[in-house]
C-alpha positions as CSV (number, residue, x, y, z in Angstrom):
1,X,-3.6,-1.0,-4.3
2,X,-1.5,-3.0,-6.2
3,X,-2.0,-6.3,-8.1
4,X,0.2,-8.9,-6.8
5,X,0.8,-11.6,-9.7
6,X,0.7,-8.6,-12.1
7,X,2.0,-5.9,-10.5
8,X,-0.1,-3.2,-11.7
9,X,-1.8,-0.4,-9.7
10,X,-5.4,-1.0,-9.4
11,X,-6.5,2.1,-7.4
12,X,-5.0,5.6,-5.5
13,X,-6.3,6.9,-3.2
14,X,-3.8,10.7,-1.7
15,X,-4.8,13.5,0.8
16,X,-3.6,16.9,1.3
17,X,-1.0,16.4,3.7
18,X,0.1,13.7,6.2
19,X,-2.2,11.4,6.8
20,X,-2.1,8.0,7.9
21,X,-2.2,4.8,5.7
22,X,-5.3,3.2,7.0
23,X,-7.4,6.5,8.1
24,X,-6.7,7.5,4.2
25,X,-7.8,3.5,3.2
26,X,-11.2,4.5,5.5
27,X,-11.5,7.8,4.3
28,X,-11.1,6.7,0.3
29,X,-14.4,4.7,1.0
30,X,-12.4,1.9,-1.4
31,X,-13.5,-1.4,-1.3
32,X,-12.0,-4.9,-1.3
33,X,-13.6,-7.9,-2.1
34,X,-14.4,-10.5,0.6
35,X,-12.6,-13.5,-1.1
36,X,-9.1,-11.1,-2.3
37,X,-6.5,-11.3,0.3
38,X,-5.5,-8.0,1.4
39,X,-1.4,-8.1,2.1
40,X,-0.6,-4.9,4.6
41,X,1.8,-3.5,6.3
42,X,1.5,-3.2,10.6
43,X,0.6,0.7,9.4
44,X,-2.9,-0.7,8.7
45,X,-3.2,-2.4,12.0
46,X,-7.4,-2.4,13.1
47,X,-7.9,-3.6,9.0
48,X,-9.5,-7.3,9.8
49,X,-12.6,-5.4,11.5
50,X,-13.2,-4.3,7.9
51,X,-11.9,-6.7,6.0
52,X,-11.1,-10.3,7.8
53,X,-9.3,-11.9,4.9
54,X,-6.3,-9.4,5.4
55,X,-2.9,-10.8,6.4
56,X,-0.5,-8.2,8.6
57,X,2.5,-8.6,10.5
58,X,2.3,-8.7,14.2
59,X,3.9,-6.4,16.4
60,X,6.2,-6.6,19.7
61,X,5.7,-4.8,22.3
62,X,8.4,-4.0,25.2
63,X,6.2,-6.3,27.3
64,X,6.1,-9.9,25.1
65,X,8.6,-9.9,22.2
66,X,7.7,-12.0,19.2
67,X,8.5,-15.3,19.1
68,X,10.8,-17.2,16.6
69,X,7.3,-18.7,14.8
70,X,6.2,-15.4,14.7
71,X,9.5,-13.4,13.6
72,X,9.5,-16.3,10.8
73,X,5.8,-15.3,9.4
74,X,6.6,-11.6,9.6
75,X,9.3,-12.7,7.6
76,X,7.2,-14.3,5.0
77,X,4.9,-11.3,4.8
78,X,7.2,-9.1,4.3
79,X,8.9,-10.8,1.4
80,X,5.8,-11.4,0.0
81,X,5.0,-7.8,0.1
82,X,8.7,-6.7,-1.2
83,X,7.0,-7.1,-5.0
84,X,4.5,-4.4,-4.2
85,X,6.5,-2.1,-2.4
86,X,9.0,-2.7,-5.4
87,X,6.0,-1.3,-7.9
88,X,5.3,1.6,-5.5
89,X,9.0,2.8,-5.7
90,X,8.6,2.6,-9.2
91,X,5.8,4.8,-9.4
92,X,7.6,7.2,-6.5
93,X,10.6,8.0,-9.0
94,X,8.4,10.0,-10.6
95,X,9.1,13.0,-8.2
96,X,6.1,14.7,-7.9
97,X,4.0,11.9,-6.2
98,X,7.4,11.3,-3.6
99,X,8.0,15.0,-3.0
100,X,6.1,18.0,-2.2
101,X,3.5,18.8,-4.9
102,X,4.1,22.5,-6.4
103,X,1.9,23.3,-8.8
104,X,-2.2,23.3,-9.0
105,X,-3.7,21.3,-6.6
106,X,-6.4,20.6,-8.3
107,X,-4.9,18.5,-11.2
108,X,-3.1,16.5,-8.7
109,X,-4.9,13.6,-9.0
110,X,-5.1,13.5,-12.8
111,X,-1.1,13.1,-13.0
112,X,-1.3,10.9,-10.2
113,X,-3.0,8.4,-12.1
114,X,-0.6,8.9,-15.4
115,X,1.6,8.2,-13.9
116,X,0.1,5.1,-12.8
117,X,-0.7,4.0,-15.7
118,X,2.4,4.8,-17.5
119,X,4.6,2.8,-15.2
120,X,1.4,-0.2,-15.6
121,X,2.9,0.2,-19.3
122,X,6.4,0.4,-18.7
123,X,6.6,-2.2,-15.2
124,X,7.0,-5.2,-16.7
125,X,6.2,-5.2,-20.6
């Protein structure tokens, strides 16, 4: 999760192996409070049962493609979300959260969070 008007990383959450976006969101047990707006991707799609103040993109299907109203507010979304997919390629240069992990398992998560926090430091200051 990442801050919007700051930009920071608030929380983590990682697996071992693939796993999708919102079954790791369930599985981390994090949660979002009722009045913060929760900006997704369509990789979260089933989110407003647990939290209804989230905005997502719709989807198309081969049977109704979107509208123009509704390609616009995609559009909107997804410029909106640019800034925090911006902060999570900055924390992804580090190479071992974008790549395979190699060495103990276990101290995974501590470096994870480093690294957070050192590009929270470096982002924007």
């Amino acid at each position: 999760m990442i801050d919007k008007e700051t930009r920071k990383t608030i929380c983590i959450a990682f697996s071992n192996g693939k796993l999708h976006d919102f079954r790791l969101f369930q599985d981390s047990k994090t949660h979002i409070h009722e009045k913060t707006r929760a900006e997704t991707d369509s990789g979260y799609q089933g989110i407003a049962k647990v939290h209804p103040n989230s905005v997502l993109p719709k989807k198309r299907s081969k049977k109704q493609p979107l509208t123009k109203e509704e390609k616009k507010r995609n559009r909107t979304i997804s410029s909106e979300r640019a800034k925090n997919e911006h902060a999570i390629g900055f924390i992804k240069r580090f190479k071992i959260v974008s790549e395979r992990y190699r060495n103990r398992r276990k101290r995974f998560g501590l470096r994870f969070n480093l690294i957070a926090g050192i590009c929270n430091f470096d982002l924007f200051d």
